[in-house]
N, C-alpha and C positions, 0 to 999 in steps of 0.2 A: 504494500500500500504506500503511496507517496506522500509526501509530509503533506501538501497542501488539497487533502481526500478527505485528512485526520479530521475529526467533528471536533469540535470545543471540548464536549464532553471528556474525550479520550485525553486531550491532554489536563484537563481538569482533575481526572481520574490517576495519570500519572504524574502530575505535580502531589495529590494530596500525597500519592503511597511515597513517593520521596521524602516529603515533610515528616513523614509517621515516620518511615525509619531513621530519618535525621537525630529525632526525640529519643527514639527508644534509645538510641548510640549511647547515651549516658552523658553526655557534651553537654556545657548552656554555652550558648550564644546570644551575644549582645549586638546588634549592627548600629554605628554610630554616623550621620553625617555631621560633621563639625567645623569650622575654620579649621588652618593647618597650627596653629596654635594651641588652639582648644584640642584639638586632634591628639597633639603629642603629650600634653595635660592628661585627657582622661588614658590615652593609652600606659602612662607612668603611671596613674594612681592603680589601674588592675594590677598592675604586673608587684604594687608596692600590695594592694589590699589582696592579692591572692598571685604569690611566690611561682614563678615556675617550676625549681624545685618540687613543690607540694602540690600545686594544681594542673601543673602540664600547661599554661596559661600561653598562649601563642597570635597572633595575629593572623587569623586564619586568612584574610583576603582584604585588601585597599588596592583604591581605584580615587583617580584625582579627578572631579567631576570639571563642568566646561567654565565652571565658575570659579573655581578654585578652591574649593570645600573640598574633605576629604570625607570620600563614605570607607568604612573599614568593620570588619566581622570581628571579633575578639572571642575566644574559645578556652574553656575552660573544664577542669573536671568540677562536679558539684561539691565535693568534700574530700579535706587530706586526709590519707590514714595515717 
């Protein structure tokens, strides 16, 4: 079947099951768009309020929008052991 056949539905239906197993993974995710300032701010305070060490804490994804904001994913485990 060719992508432009697909029904809304179908990719509706394959966006949600991606979202579901995104959740189950055991990951939070934050997505931030910010100034590149504010950007580098709250990116330092995760990394201070949940350690890589202890949370696996990583910038899953950034992208520098047309405006100059940064949108960016920030990924974390939910709790250290």
């Amino acid at each position: 079947m060719s992508v432009s056949k697909r029904a809304p539905k179908d990719f509706a239906r394959r966006f949600a099951d991606k979202r579901s197993a995104r959740a189950a993974s055991g990951w939070r995710r934050e997505t931030f768009t910010l100034e590149r300032g504010a950007a580098r701010a709250k990116a330092r305070d995760w990394f201070e309020r949940y350690p890589k060490a202890a949370y696996m804490t990583e910038i899953e994804f950034w992208r520098e929008l047309d405006d100059g904001r940064i949108e960016f994913t920030i990924r974390r485990l939910p709790s250290a052991d």
